[in-house]
Short mmCIF file of the C-alpha atoms (twelve columns), coordinates in Angstrom:
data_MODEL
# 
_entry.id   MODEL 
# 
loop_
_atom_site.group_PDB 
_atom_site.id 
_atom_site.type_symbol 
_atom_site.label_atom_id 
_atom_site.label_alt_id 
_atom_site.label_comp_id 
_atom_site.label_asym_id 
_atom_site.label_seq_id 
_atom_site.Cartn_x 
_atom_site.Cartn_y 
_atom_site.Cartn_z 
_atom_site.pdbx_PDB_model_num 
ATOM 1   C CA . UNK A 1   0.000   0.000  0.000   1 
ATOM 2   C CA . UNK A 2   2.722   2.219  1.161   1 
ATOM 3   C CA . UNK A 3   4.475   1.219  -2.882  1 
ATOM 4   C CA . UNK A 4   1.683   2.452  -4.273  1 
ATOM 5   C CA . UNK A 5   1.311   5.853  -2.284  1 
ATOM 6   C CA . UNK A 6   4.939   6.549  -3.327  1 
ATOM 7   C CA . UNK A 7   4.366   5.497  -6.604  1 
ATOM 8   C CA . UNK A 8   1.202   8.019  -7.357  1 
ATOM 9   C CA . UNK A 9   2.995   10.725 -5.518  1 
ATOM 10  C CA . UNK A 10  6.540   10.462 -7.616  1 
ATOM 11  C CA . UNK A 11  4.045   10.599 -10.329 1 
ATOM 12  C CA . UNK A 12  1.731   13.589 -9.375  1 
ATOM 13  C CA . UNK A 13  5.289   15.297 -8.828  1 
ATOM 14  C CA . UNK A 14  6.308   14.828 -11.938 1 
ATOM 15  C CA . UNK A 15  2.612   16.087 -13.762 1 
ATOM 16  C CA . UNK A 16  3.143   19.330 -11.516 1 
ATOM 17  C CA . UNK A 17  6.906   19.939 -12.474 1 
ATOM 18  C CA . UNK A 18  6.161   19.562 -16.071 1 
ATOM 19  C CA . UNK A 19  2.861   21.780 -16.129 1 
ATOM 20  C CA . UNK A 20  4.586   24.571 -13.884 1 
ATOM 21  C CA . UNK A 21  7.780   24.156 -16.592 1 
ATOM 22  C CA . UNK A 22  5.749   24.560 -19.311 1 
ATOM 23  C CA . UNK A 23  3.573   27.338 -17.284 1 
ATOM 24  C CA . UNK A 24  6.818   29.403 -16.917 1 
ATOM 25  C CA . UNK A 25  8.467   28.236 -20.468 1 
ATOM 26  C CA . UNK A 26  5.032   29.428 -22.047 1 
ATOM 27  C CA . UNK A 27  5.443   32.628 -20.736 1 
ATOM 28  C CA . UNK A 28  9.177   33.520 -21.138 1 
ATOM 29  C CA . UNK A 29  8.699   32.248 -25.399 1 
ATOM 30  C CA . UNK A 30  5.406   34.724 -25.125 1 
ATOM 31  C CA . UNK A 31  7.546   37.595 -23.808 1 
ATOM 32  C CA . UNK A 32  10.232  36.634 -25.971 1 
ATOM 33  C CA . UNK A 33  8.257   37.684 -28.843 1 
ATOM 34  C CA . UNK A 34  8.487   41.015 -30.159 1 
ATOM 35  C CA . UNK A 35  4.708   43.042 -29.958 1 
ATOM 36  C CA . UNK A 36  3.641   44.702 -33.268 1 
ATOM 37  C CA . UNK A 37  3.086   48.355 -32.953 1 
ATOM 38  C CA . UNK A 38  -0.493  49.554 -33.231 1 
ATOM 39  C CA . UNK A 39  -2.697  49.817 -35.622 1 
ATOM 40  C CA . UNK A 40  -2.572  53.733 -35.222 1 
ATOM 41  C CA . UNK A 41  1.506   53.640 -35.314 1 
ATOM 42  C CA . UNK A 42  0.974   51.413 -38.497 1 
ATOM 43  C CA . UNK A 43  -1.358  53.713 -40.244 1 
ATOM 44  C CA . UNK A 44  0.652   56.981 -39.322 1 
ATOM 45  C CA . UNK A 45  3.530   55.435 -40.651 1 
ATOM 46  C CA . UNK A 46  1.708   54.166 -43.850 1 
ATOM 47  C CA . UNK A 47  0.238   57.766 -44.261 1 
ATOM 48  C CA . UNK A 48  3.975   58.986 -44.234 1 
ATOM 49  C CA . UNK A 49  5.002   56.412 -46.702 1 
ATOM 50  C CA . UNK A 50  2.104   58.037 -49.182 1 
ATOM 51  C CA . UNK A 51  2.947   61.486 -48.562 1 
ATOM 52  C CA . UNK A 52  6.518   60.880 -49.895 1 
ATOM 53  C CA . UNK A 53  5.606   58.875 -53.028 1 
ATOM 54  C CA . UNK A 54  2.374   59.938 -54.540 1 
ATOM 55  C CA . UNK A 55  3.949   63.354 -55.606 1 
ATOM 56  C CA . UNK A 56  6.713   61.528 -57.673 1 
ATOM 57  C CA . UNK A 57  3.805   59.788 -59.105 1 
ATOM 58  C CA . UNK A 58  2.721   58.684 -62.148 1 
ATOM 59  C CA . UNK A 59  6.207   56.733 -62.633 1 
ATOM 60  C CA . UNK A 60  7.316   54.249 -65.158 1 
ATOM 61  C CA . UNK A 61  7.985   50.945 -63.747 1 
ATOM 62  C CA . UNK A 62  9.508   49.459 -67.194 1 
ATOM 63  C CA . UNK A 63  8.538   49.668 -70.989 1 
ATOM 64  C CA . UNK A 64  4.911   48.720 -70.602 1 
ATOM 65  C CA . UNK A 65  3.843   49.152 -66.671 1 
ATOM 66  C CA . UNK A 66  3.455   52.957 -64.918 1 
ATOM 67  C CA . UNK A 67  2.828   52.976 -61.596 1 
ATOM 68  C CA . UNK A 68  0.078   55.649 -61.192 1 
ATOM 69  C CA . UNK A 69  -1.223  56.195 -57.165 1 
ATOM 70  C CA . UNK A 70  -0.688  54.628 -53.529 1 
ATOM 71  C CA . UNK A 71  -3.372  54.581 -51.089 1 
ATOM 72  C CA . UNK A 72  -4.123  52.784 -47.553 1 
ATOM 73  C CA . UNK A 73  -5.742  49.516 -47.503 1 
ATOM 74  C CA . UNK A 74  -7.781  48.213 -45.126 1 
ATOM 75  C CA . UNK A 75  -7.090  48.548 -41.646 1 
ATOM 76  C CA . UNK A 76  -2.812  47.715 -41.962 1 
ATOM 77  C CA . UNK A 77  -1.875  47.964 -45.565 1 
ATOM 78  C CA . UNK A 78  -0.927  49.459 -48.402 1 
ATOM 79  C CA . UNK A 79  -2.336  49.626 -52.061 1 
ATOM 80  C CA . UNK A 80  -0.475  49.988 -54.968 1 
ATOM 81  C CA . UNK A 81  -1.821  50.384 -58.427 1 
ATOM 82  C CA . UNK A 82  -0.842  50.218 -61.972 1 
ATOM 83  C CA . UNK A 83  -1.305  50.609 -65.462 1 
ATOM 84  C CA . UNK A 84  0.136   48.081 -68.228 1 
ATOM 85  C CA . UNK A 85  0.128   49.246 -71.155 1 
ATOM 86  C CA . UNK A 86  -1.622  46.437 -73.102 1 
ATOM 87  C CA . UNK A 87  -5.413  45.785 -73.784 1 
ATOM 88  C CA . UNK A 88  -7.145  43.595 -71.021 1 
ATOM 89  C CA . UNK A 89  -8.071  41.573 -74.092 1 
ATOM 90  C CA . UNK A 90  -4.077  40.765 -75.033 1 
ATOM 91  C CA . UNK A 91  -3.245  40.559 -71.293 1 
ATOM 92  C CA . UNK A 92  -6.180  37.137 -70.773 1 
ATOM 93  C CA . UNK A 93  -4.109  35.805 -73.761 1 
ATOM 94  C CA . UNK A 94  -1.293  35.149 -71.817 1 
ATOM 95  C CA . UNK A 95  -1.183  31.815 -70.553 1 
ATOM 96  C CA . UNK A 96  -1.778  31.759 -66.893 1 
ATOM 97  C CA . UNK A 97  -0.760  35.180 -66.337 1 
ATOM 98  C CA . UNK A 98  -2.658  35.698 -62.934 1 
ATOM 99  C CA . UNK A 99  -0.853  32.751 -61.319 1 
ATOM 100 C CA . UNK A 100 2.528   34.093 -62.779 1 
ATOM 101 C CA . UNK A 101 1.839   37.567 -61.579 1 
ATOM 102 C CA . UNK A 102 0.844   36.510 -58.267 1 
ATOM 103 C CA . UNK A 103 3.396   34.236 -57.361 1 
ATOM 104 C CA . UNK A 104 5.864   37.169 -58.832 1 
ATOM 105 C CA . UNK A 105 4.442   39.596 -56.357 1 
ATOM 106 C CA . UNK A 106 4.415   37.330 -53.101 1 
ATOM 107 C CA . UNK A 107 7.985   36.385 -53.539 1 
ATOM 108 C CA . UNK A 108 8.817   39.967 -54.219 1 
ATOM 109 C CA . UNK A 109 7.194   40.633 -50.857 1 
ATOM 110 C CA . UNK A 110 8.088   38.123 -49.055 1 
ATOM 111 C CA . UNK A 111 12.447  37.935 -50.291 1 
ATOM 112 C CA . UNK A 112 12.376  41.817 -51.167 1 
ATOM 113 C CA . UNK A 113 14.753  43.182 -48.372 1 
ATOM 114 C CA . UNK A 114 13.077  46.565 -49.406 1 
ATOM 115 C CA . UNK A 115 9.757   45.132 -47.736 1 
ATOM 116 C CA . UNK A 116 10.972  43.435 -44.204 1 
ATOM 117 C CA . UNK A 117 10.117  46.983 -42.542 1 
ATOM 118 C CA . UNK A 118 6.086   45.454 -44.362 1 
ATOM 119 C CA . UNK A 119 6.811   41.982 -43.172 1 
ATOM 120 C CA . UNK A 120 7.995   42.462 -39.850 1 
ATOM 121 C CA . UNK A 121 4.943   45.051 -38.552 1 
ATOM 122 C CA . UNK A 122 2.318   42.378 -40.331 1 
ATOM 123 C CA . UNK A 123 1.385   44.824 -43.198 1 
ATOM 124 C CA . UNK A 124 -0.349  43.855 -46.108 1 
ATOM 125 C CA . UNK A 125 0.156   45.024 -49.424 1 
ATOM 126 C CA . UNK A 126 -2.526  44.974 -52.018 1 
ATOM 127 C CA . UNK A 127 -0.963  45.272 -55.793 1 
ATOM 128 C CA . UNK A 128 -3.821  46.181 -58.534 1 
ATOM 129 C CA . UNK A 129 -3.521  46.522 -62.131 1 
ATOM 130 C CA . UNK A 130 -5.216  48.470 -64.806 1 
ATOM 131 C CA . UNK A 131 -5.017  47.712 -68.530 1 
ATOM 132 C CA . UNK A 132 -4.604  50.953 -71.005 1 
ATOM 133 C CA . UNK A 133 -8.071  51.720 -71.110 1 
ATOM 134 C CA . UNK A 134 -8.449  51.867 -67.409 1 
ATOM 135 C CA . UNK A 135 -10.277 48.530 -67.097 1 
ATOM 136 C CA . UNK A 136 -9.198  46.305 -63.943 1 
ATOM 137 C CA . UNK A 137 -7.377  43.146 -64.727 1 
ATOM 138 C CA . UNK A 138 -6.088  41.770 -61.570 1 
ATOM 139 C CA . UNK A 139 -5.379  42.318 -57.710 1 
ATOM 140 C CA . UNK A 140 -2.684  40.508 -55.747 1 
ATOM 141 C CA . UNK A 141 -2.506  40.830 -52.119 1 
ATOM 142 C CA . UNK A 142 0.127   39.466 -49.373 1 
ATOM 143 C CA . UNK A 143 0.951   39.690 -46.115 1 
ATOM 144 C CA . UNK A 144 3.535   37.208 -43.815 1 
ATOM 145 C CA . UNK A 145 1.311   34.306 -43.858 1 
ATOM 146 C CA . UNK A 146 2.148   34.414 -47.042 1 
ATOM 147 C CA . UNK A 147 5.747   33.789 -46.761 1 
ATOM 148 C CA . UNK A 148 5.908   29.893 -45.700 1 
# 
């Protein structure tokens, strides 16, 4: 009887150690962690990013693609958009081309060492594309989930 006492004790211990372990573990890993800045910091910051780069704006990207505004998106991002110079009707010709540009953009945003300040602060950014007669032909967004 006395065997067995010892025996559920030693084990009850052991349950209490590991819990409080993983108790204190849990929250030294959760402290660890760096907090993201506010929503409000986020936006402010965003709003300063605009200010600077929609007065240099409309500006060509490359022989066929102008970037033409910035603006916020949603509650933590940032929306870019551009115009390709190329009928909606040639662009839908192009095998897979929404695939290609979207898996273009994501990498860019999540490899681009030009976008960790995005990244790291969870920001998304929203790419959207125009064809010459101002008709929409795609939107690609990302944020850090994306980069897996």
């Amino acid at each position: 009887m006395c065997k067995k006492i010892n025996f559920v004790a030693f084990h009850f211990s052991v349950i209490v150690l590991f819990l409080f372990s993983y108790i204190v573990l849990s929250n030294s890993v959760a402290k660890a962690q760096p907090e993201l800045p506010s929503n409000e910091k986020i936006r402010k910051e965003i709003s300063l990013t605009i200010q600077v780069l929609k007065p240099t704006l409309p500006k060509k990207v490359d022989a066929q693609t102008t970037w033409t505004d910035v603006k916020h998106f949603g509650v933590r991002g940032i929306q870019y958009y551009y115009q390709i110079n190329i009928s909606i009707k040639k662009i839908i010709e192009i095998p897979d081309i929404n695939n290609i540009l979207s898996k273009m953009m994501i990498e860019k945003y999540c490899k681009e060492p030009a976008l960790y300040w995005y990244r790291d602060n969870f920001v998304e950014i929203k790419w959207t594309y125009f064809d010459i007669t101002n008709e929409k032909i795609l939107s690609i967004r990302a944020n850090p989930n994306d980069c897996q």
